[in-house]
N, C-alpha and C positions, 0 to 999 in steps of 0.2 A: 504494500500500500504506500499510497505518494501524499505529502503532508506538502504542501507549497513547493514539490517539485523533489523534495528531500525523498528517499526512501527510507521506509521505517526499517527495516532489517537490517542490521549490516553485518550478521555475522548467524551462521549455521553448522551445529556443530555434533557429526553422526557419531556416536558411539556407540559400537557393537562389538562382539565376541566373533574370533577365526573360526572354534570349532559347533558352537553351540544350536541346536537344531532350531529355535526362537530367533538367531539370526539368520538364519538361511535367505529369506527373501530379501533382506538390506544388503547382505554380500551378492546377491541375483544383480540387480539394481545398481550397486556401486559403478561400476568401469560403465553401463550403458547409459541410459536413464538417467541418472544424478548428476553424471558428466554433462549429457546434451545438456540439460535442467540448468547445468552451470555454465554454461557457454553462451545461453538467452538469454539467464541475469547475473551478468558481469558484478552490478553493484552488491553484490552479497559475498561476502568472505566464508570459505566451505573449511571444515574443519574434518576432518579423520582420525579418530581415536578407537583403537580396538584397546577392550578392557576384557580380560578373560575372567571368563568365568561372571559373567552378568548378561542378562538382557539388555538388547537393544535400546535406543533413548535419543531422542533431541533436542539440542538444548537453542533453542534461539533469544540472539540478544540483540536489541533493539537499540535504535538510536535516543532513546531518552532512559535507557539504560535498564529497562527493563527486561529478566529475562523468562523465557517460558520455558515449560519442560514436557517434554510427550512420550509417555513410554509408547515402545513398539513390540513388546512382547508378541511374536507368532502374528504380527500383522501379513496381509500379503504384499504385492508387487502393487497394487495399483492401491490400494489406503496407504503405501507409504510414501508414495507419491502424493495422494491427496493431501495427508500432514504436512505435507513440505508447503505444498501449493497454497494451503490455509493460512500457514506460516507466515508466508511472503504475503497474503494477500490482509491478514491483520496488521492491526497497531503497537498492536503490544500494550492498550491502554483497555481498563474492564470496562465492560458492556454500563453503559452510560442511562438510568431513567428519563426520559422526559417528561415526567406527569401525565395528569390524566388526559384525556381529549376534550371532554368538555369541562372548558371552564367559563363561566358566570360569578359575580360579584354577587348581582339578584337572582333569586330563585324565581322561576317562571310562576304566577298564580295559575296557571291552565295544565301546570304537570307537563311532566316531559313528554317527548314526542315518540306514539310508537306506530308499528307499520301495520298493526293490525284496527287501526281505527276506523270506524265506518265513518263517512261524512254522507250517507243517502241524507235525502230530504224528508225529516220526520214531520214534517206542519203535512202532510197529504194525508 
């Protein structure tokens, strides 16, 4: 995601296990996939860390320095892509409330508006 032209990601960082069956699909992925992945967004710093003996994991750090963390335990080829793709395409900043929809100061005397009102002509 782009904040006034900034990219918010600047840094990805795969840690996986050489022999562990949980990593299978991230080492499927690594040299094809991840590579092109990394060759379309230059602006992201790729990181490689094998850690044996643990499950799979991404850690993304963000430009206002926040970082995320996504285990991949037994994920396939195409969710670990997708995490990546979610990655780049968040903030890195939490899901933000904006109140409710309707907002009034005065409360309607007629009650609020719903869609199952009849408006037929009852004087007939």
């Amino acid at each position: 995601m782009s904040k006034n032209g900034v990219w918010q990601l600047k840094k990805l960082a795969i840690n996986y296990c050489e022999f562990s069956g949980s990593s299978k699909y991230v080492r499927n992925i690594l040299n094809s996939k991840v590579e092109k992945f990394k060759s379309v967004n230059p602006q992201i710093e790729f990181e490689y860390k094998v850690n044996r003996g643990s499950h799979p994991y991404l850690i993304a750090t963000y430009e206002s320095g926040v970082t995320k963390t996504v285990p991949l335990r037994g994920r396939t080829e195409e969710k670990v892509l997708k995490h990546i793709q979610n990655l780049k395409d968040t903030s890195g900043e939490k899901p933000r409330k904006f109140g409710d929809r309707y907002i009034s100061k005065t409360e309607s005397i007629q009650g609020l508006w719903n869609p199952f009102i009849n408006f037929s002509n009852s004087e007939q």
